[in-house]
Backbone as XML, in Angstrom:
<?xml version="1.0"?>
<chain id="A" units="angstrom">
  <residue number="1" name="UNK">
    <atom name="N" x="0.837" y="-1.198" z="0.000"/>
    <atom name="CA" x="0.000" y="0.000" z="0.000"/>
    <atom name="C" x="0.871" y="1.248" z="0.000"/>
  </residue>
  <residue number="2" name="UNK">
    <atom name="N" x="2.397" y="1.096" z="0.998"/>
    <atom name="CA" x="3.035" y="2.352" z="1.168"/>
    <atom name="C" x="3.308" y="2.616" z="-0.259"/>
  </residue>
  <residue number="3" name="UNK">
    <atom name="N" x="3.945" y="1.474" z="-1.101"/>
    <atom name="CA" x="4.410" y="1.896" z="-2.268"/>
    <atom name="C" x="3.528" y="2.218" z="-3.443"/>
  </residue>
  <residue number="4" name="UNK">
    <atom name="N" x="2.222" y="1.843" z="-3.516"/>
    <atom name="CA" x="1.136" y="2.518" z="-4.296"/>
    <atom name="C" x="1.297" y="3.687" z="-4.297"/>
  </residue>
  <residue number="5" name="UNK">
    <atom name="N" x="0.826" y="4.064" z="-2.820"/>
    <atom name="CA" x="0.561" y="5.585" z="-2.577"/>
    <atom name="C" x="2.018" y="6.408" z="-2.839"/>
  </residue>
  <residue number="6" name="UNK">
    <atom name="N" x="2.871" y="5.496" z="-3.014"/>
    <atom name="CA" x="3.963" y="6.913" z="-3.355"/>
    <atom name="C" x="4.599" y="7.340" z="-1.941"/>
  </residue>
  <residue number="7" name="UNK">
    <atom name="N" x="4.202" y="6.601" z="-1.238"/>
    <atom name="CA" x="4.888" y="7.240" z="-0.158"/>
    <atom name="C" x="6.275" y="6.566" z="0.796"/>
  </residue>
  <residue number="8" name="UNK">
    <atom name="N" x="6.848" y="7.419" z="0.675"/>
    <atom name="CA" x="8.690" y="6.587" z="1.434"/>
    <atom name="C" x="8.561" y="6.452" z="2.469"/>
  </residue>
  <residue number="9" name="UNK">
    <atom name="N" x="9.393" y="5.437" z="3.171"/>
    <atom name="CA" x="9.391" y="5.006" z="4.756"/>
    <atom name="C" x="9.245" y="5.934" z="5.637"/>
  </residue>
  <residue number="10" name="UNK">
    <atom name="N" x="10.423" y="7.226" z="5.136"/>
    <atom name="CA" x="10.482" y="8.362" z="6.066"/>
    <atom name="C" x="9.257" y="8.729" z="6.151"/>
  </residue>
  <residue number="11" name="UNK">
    <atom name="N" x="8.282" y="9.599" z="4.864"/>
    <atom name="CA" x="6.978" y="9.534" z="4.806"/>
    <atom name="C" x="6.298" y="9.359" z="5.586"/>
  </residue>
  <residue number="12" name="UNK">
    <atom name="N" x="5.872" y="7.691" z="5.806"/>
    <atom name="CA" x="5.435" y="7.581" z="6.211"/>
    <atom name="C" x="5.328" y="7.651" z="7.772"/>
  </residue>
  <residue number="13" name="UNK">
    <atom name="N" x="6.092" y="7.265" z="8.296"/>
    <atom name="CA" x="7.231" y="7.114" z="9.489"/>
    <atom name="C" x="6.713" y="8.231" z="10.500"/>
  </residue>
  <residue number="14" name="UNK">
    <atom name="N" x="6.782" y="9.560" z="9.520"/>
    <atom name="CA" x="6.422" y="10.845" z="10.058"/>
    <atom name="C" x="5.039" y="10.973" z="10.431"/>
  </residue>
  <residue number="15" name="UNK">
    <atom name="N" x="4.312" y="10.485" z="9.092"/>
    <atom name="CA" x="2.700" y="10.488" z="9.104"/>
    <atom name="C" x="1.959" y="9.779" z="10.104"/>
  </residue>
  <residue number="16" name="UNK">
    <atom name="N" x="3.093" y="8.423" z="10.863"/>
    <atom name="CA" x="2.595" y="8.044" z="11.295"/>
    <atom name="C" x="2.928" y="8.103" z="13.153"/>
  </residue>
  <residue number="17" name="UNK">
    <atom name="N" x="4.000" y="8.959" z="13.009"/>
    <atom name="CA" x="4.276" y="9.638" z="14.624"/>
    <atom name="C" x="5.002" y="8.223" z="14.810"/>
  </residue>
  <residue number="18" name="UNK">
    <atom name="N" x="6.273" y="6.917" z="13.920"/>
    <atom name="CA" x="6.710" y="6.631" z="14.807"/>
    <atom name="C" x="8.460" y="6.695" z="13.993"/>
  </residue>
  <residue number="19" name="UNK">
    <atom name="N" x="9.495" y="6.384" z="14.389"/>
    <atom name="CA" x="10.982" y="5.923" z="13.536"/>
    <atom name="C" x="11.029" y="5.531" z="12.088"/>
  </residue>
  <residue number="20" name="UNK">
    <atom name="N" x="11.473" y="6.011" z="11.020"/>
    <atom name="CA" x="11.774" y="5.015" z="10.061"/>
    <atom name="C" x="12.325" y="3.673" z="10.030"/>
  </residue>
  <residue number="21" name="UNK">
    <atom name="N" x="12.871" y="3.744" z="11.160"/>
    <atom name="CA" x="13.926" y="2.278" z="11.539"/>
    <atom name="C" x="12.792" y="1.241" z="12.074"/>
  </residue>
  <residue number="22" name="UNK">
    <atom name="N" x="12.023" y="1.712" z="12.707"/>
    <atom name="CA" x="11.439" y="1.131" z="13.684"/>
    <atom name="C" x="9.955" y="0.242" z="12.184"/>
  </residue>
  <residue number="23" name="UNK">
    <atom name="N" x="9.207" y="1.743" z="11.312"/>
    <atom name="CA" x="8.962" y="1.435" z="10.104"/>
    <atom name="C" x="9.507" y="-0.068" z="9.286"/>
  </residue>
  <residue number="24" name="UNK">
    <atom name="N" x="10.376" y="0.186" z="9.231"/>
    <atom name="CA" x="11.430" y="-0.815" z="8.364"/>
    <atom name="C" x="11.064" y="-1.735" z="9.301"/>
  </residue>
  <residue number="25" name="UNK">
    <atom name="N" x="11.947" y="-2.087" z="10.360"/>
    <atom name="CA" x="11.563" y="-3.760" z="11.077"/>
    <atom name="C" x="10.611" y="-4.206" z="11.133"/>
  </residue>
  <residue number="26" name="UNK">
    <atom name="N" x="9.485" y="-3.427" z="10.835"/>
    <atom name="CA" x="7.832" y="-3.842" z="10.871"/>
    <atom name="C" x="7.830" y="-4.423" z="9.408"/>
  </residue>
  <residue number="27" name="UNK">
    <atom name="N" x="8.216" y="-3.461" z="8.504"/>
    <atom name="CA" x="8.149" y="-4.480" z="7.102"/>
    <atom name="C" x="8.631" y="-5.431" z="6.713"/>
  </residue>
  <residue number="28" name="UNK">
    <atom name="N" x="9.999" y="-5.306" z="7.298"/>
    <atom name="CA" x="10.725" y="-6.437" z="6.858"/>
    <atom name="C" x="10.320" y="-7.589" z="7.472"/>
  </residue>
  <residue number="29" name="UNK">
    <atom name="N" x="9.077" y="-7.334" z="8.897"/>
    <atom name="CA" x="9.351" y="-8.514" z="9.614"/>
    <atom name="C" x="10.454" y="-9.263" z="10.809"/>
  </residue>
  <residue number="30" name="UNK">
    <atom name="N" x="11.221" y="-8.335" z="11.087"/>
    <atom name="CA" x="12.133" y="-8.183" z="11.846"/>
    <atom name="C" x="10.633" y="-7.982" z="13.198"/>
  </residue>
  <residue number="31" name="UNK">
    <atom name="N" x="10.351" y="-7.359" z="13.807"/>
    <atom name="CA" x="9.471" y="-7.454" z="14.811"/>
    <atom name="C" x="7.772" y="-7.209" z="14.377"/>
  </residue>
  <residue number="32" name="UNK">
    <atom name="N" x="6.860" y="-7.617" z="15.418"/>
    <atom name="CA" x="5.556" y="-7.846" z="15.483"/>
    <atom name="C" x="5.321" y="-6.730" z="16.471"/>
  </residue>
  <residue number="33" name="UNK">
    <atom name="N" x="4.343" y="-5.967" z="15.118"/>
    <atom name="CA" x="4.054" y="-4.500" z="15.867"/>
    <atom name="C" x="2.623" y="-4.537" z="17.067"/>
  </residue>
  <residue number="34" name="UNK">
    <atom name="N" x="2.360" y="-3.282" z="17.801"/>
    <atom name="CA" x="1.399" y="-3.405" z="18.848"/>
    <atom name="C" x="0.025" y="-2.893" z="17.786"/>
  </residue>
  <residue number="35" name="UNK">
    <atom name="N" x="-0.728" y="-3.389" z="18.371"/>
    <atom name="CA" x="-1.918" y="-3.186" z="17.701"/>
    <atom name="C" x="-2.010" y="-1.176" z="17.300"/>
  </residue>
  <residue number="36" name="UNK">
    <atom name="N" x="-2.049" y="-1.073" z="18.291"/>
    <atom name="CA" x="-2.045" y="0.702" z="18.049"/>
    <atom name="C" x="-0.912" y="0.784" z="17.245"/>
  </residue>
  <residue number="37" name="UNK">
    <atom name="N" x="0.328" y="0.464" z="17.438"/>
    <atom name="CA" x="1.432" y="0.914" z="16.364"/>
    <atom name="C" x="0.555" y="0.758" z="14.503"/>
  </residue>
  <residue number="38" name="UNK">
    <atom name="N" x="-0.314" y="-0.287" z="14.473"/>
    <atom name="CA" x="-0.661" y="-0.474" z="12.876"/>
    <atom name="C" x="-1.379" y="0.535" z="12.662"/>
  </residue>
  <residue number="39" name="UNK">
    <atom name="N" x="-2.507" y="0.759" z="13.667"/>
    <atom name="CA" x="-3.484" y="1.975" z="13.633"/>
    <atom name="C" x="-3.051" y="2.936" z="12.990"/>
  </residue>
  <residue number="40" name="UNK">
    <atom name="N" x="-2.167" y="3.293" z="13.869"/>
    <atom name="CA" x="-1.059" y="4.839" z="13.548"/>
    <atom name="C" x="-0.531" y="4.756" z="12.314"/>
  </residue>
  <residue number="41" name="UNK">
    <atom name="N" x="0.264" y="3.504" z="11.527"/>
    <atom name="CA" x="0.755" y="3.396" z="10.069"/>
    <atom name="C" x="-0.602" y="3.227" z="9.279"/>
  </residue>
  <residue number="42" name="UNK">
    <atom name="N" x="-1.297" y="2.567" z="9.877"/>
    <atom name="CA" x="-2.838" y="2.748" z="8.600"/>
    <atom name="C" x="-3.395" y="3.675" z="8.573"/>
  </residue>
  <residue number="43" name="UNK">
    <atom name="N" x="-3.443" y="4.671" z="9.703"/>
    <atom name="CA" x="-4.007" y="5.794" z="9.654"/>
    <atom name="C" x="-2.909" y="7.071" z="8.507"/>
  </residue>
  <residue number="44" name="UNK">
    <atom name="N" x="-1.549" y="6.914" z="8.534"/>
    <atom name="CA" x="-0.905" y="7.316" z="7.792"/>
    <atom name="C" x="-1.316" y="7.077" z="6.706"/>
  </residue>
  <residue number="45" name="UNK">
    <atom name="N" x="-1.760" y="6.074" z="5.970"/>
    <atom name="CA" x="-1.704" y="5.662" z="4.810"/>
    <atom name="C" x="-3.177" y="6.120" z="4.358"/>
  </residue>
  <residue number="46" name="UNK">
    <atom name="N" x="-3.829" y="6.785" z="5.093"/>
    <atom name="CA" x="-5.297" y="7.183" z="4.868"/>
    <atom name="C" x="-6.378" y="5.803" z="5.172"/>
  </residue>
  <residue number="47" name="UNK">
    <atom name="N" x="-6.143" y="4.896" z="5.779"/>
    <atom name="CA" x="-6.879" y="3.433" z="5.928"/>
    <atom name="C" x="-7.436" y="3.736" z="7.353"/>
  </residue>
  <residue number="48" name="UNK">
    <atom name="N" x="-8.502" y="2.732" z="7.237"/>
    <atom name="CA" x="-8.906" y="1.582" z="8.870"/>
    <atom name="C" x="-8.532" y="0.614" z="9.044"/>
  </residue>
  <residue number="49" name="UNK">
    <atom name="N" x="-7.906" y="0.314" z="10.354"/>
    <atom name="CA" x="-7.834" y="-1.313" z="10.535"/>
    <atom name="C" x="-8.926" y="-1.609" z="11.232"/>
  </residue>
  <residue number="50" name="UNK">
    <atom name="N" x="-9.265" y="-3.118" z="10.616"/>
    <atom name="CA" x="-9.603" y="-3.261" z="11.072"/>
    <atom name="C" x="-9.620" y="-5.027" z="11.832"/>
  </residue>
  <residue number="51" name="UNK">
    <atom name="N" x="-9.695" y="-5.463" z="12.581"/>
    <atom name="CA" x="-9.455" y="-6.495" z="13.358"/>
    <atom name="C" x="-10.955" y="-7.780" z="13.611"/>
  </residue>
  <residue number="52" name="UNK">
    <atom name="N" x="-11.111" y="-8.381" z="12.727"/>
    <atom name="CA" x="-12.102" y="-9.410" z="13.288"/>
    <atom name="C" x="-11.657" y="-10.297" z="13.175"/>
  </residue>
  <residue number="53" name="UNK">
    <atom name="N" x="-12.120" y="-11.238" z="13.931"/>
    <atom name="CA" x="-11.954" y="-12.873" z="14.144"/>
    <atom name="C" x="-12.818" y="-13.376" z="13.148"/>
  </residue>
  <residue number="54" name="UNK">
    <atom name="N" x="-11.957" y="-14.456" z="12.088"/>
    <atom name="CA" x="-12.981" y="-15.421" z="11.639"/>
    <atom name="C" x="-12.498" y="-16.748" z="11.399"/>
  </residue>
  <residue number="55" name="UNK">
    <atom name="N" x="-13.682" y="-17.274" z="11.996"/>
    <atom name="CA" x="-13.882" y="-19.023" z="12.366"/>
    <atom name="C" x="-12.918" y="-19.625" z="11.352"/>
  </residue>
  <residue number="56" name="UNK">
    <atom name="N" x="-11.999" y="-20.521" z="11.589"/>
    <atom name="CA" x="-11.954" y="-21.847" z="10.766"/>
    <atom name="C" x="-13.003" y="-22.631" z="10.197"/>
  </residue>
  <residue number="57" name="UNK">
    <atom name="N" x="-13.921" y="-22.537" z="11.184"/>
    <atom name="CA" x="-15.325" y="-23.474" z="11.152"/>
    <atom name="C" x="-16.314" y="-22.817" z="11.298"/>
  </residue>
  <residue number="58" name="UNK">
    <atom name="N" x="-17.464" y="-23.085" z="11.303"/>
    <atom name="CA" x="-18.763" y="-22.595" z="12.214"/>
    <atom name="C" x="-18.510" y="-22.659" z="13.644"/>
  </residue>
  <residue number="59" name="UNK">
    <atom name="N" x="-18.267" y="-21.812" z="14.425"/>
    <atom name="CA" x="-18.727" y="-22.156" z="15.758"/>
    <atom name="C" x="-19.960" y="-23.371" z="16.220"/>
  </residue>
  <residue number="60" name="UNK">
    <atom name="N" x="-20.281" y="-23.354" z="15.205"/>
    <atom name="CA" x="-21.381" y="-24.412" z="16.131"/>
    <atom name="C" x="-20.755" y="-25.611" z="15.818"/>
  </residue>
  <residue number="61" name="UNK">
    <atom name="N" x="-20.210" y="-25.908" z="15.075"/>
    <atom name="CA" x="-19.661" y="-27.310" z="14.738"/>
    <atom name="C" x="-18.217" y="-27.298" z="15.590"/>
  </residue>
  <residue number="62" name="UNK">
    <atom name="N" x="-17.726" y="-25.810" z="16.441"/>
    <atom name="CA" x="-16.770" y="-26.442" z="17.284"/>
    <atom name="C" x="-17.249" y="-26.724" z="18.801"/>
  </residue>
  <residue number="63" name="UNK">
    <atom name="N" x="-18.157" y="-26.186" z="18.643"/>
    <atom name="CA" x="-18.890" y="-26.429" z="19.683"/>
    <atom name="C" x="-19.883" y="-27.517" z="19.924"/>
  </residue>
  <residue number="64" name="UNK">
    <atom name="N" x="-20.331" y="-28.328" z="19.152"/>
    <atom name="CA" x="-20.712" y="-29.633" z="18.598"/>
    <atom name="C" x="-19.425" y="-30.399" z="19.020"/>
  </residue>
  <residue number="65" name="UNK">
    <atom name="N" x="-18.421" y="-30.493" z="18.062"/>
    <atom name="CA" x="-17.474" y="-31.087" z="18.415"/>
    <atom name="C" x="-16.774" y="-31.168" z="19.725"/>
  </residue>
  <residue number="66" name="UNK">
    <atom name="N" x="-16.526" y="-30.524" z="20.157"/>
    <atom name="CA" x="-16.206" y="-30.645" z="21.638"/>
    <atom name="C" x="-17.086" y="-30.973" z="22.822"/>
  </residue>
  <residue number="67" name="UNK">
    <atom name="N" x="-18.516" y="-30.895" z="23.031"/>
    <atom name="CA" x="-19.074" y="-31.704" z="23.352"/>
    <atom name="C" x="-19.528" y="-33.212" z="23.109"/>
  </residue>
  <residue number="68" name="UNK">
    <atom name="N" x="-19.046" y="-33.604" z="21.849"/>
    <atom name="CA" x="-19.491" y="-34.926" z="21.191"/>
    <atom name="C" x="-17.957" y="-35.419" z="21.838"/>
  </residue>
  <residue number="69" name="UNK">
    <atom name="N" x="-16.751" y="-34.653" z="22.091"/>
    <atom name="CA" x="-15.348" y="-35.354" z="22.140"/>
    <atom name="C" x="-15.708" y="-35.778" z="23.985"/>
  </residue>
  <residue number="70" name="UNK">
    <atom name="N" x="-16.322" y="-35.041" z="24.787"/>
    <atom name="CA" x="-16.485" y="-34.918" z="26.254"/>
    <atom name="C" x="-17.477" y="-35.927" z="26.357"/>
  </residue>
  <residue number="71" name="UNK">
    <atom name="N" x="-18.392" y="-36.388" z="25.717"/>
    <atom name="CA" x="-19.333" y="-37.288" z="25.489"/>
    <atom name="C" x="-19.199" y="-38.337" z="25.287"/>
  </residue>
  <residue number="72" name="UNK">
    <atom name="N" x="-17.839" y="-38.804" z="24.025"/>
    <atom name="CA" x="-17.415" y="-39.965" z="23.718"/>
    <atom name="C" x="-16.684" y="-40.603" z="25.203"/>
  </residue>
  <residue number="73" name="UNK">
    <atom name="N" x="-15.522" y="-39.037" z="25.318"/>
    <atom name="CA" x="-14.664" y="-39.848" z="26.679"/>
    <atom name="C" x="-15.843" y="-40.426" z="27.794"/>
  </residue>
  <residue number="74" name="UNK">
    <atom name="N" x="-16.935" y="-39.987" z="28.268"/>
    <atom name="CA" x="-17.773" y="-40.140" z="29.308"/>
    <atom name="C" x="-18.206" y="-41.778" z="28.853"/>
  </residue>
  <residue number="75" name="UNK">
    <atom name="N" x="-18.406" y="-41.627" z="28.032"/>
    <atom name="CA" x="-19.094" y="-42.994" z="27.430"/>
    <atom name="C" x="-18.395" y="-44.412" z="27.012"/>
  </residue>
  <residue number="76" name="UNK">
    <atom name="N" x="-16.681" y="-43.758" z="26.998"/>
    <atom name="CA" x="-15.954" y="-45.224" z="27.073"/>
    <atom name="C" x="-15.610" y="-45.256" z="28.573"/>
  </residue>
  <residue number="77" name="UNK">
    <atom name="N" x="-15.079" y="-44.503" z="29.014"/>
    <atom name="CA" x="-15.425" y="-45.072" z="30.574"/>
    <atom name="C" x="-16.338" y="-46.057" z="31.076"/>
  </residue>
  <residue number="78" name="UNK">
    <atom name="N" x="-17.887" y="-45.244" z="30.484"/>
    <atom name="CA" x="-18.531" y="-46.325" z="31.238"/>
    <atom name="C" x="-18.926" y="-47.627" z="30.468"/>
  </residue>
  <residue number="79" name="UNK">
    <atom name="N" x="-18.556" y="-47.898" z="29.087"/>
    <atom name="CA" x="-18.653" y="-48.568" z="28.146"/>
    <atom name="C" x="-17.218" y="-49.420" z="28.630"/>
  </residue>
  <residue number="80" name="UNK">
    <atom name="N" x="-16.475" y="-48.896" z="29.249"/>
    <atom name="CA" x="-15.122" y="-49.884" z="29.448"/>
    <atom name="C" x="-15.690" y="-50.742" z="30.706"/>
  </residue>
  <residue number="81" name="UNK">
    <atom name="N" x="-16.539" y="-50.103" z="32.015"/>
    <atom name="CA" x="-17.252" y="-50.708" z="32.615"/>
    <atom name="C" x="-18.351" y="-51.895" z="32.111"/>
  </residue>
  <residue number="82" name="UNK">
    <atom name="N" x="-19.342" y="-51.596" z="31.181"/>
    <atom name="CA" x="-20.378" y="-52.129" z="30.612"/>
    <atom name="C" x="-19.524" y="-53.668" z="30.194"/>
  </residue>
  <residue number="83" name="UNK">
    <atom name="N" x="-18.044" y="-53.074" z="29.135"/>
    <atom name="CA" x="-17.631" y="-54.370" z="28.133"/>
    <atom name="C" x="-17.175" y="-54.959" z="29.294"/>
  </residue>
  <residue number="84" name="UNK">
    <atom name="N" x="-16.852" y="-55.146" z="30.650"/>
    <atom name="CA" x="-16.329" y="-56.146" z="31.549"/>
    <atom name="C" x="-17.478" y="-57.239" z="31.884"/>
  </residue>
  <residue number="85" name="UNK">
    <atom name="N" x="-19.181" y="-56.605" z="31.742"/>
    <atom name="CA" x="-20.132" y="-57.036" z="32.011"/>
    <atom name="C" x="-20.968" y="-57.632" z="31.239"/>
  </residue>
  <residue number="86" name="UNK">
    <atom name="N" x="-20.279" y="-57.624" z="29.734"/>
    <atom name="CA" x="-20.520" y="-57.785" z="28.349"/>
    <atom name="C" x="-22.131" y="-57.305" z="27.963"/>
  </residue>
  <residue number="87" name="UNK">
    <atom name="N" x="-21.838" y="-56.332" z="28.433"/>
    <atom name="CA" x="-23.469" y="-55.230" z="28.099"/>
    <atom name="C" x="-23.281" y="-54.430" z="27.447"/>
  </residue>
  <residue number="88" name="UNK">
    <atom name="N" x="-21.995" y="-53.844" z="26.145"/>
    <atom name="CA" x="-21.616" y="-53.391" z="25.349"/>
    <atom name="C" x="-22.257" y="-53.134" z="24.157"/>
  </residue>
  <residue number="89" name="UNK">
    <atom name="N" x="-22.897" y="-51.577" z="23.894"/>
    <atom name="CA" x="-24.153" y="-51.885" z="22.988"/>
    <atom name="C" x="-23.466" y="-52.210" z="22.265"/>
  </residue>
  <residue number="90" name="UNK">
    <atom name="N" x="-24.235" y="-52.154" z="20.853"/>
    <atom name="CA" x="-23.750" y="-52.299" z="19.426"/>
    <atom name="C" x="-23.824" y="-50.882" z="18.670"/>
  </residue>
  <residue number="91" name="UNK">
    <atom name="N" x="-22.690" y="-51.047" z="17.510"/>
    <atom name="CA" x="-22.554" y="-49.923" z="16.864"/>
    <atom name="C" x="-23.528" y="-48.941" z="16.574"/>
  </residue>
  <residue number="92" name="UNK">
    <atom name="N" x="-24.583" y="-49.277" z="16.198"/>
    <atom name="CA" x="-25.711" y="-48.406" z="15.591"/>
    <atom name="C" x="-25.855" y="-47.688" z="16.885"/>
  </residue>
  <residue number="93" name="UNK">
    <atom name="N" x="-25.906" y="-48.317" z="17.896"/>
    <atom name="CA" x="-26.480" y="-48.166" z="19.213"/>
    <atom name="C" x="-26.150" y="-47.062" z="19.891"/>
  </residue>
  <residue number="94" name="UNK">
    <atom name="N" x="-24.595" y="-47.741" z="19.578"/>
    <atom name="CA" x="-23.530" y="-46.547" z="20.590"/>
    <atom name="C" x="-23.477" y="-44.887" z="20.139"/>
  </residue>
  <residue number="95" name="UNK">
    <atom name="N" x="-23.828" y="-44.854" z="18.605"/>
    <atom name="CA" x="-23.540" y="-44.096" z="17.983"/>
    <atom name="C" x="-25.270" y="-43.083" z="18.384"/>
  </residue>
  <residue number="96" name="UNK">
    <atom name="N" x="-26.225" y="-43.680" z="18.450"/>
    <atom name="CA" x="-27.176" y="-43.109" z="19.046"/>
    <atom name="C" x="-27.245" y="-42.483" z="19.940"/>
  </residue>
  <residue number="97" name="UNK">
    <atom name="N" x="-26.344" y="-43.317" z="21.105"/>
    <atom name="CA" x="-26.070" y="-42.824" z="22.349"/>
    <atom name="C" x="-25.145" y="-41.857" z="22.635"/>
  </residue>
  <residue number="98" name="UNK">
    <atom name="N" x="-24.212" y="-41.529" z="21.648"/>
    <atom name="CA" x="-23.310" y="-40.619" z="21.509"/>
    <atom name="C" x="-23.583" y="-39.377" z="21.069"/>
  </residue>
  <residue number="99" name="UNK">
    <atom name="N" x="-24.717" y="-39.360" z="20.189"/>
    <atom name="CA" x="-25.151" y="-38.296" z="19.779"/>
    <atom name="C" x="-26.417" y="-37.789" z="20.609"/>
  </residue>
  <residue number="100" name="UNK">
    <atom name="N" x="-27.082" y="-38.546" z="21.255"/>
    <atom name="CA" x="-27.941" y="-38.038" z="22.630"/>
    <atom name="C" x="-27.293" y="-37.584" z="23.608"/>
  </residue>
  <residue number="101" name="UNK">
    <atom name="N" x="-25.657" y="-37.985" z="24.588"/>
    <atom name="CA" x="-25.037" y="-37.636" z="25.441"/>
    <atom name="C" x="-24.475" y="-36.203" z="24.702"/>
  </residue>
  <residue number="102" name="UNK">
    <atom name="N" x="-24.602" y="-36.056" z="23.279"/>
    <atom name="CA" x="-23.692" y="-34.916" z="22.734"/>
    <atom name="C" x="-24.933" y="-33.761" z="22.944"/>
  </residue>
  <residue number="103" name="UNK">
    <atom name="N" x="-26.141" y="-33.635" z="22.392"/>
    <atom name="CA" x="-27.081" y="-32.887" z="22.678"/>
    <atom name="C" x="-27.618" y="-32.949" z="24.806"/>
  </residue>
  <residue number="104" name="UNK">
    <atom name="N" x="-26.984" y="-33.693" z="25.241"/>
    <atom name="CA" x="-27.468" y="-33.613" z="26.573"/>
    <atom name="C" x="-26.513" y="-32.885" z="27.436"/>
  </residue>
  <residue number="105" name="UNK">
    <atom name="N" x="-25.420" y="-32.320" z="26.452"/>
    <atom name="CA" x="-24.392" y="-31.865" z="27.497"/>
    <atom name="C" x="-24.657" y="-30.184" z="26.476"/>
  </residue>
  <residue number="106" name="UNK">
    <atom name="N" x="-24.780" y="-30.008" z="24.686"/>
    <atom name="CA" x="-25.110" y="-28.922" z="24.601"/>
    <atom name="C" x="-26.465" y="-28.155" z="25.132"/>
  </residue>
  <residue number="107" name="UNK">
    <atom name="N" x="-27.296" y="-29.126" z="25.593"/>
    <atom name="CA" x="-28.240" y="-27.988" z="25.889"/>
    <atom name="C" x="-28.547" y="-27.988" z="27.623"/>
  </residue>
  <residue number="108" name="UNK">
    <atom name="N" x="-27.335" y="-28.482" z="28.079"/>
    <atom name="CA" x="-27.042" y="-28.093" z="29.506"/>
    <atom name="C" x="-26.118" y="-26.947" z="29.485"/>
  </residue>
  <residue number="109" name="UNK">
    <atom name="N" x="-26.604" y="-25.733" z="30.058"/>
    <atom name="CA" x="-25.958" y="-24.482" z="29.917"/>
    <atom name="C" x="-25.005" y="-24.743" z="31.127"/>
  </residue>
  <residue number="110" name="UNK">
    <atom name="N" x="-24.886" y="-25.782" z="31.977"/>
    <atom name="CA" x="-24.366" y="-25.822" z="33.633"/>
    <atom name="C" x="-22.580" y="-26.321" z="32.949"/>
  </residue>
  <residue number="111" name="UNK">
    <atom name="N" x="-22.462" y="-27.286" z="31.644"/>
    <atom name="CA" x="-22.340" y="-28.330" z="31.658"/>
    <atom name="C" x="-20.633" y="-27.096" z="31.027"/>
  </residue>
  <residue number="112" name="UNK">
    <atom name="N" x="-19.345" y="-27.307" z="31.565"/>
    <atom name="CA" x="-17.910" y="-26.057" z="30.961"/>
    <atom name="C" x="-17.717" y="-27.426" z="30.061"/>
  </residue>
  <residue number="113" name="UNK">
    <atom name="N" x="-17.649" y="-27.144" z="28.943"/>
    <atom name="CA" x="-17.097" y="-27.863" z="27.556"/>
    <atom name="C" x="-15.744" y="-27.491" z="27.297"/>
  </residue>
  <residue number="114" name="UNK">
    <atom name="N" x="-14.852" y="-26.431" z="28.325"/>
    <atom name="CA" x="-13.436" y="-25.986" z="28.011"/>
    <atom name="C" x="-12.596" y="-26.608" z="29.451"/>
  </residue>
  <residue number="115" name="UNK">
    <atom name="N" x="-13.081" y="-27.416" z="30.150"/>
    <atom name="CA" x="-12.167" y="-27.324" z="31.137"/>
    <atom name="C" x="-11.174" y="-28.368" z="30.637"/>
  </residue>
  <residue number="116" name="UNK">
    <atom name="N" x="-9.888" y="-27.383" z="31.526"/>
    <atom name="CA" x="-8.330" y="-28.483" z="31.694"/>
    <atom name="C" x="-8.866" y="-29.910" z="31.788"/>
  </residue>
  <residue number="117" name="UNK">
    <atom name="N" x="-9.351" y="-30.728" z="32.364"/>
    <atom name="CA" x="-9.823" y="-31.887" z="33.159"/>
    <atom name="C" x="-10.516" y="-32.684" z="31.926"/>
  </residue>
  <residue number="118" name="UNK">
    <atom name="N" x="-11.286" y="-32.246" z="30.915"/>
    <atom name="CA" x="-11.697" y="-32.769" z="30.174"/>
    <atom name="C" x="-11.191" y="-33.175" z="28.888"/>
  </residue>
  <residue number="119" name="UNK">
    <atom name="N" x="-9.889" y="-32.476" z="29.167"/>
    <atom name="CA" x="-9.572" y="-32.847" z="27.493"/>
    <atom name="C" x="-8.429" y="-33.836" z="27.334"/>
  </residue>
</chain>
């Protein structure tokens, strides 16, 4: 963008209230600037920054997923119990049951899907 606009490090540097040197290591990648430091060079450059987060995924499917992962562990536990007693459902079965324990833990608002302990 600096070099579109025509404008030199010093330029900018000035425009943007910080070092040319300091300029330079930001471009080259030499250091990782502070959020306000970009402000100040985008605002030089006549721009907005601007900063949003976006998903890899849907949130709901990581959030799906991580309750279906807290669900599975819950369920070989007690499925490691069950197979000693050979009461081990069957596939179709389990997979039913996995996806009911997965909706029984998302629509428990009580239920932390992030803790240390669970994963």
């Amino acid at each position: 963008m600096r070099n579109y606009l025509r404008i030199t490090q010093q330029e900018l540097a000035q425009r943007s209230h910080i070092t040319q040197s300091h300029l330079a290591q930001i471009e080259s990648g030499k250091i990782d600037p502070k959020i306000g430091t970009l402000q100040r060079i985008f605002d030089g450059l006549s721009c907005d920054l601007v900063i949003e987060p976006l998903p890899r995924r849907p949130l709901s499917e990581v959030l799906r997923g991580r309750a279906r992962s807290i669900a599975l562990k819950r369920l070989k536990h007690a499925m490691g119990t069950m197979a000693l007693e050979d009461q081990a459902p069957e596939k179709v079965a389990f997979k039913r049951l996995l996806e009911k324990r997965t909706d029984d833990i998302l629509n428990d608002s009580r239920e932390r899907l992030w803790h240390k302990k669970d994963e």
